[in-house]
N, C-alpha and C positions, 0 to 999 in steps of 0.2 A: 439561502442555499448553503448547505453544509459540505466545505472541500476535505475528501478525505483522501488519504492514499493506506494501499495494503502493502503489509512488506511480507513475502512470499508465496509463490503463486507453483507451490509445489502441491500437496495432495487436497489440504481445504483451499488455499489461496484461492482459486475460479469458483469455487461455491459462495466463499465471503463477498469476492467481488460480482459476481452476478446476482446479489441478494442486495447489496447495493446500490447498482446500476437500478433495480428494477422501484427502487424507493424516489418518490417525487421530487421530492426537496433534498439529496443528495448527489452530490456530483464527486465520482471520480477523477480524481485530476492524475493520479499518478500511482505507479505499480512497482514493486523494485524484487528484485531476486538475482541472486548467483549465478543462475543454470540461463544462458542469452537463448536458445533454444524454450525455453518456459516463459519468458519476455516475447519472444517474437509469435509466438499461439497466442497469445491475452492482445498482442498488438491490433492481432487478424482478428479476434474478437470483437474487440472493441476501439477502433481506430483514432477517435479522437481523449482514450488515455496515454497519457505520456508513460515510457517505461525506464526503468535506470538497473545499473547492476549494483549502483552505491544506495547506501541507505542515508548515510550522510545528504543525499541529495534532498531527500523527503524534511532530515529533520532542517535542514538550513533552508526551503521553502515555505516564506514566511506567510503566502496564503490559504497552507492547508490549518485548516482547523484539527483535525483529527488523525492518528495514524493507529490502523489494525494492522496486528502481529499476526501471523498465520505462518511461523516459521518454527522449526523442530522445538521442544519447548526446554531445554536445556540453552536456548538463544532467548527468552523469554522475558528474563529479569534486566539483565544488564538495556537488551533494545527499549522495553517499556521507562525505564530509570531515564535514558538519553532523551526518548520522547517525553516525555513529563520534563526534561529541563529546561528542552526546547521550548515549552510553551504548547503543546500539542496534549487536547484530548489522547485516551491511550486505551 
């Protein structure tokens, strides 16, 4: 089982993460974005992913395997670089 989390759940973020959810051997464990109002929809969505408003939380959570970017893409480079340091597919 592959644990991933998505970092933005603004205009792709619920397409990414519902593209995931719907894959067998993937499991969502966690969603993180700015806007707590865009956390609290993906919450109702999908109740047994966890949501954060920090990203730091994703990348210091040492059983995701992987983390998807889905945030404006001028946040692109610098988020991807921290996930790859971390240890995390990107």
């Amino acid at each position: 089982m592959i644990k991933i989390a998505v970092a933005g759940c603004g205009y792709w973020g619920p397409n990414i993460i519902r593209s995931f959810h719907a894959l067998p051997n993937c499991h969502v464990k966690m969603v993180c974005d700015k806007a707590k109002d865009r956390l609290t929809h993906i919450g109702k969505l999908y109740p047994n992913t966890k949501t954060t408003c920090s990203y730091e939380d994703l990348l210091q959570d040492e059983e995701l395997d992987a983390i998807a970017i889905a945030t404006p893409v001028r946040f692109h480079y610098t988020m991807a670089k921290e996930s790859l340091l971390a240890g995390k597919h990107t």
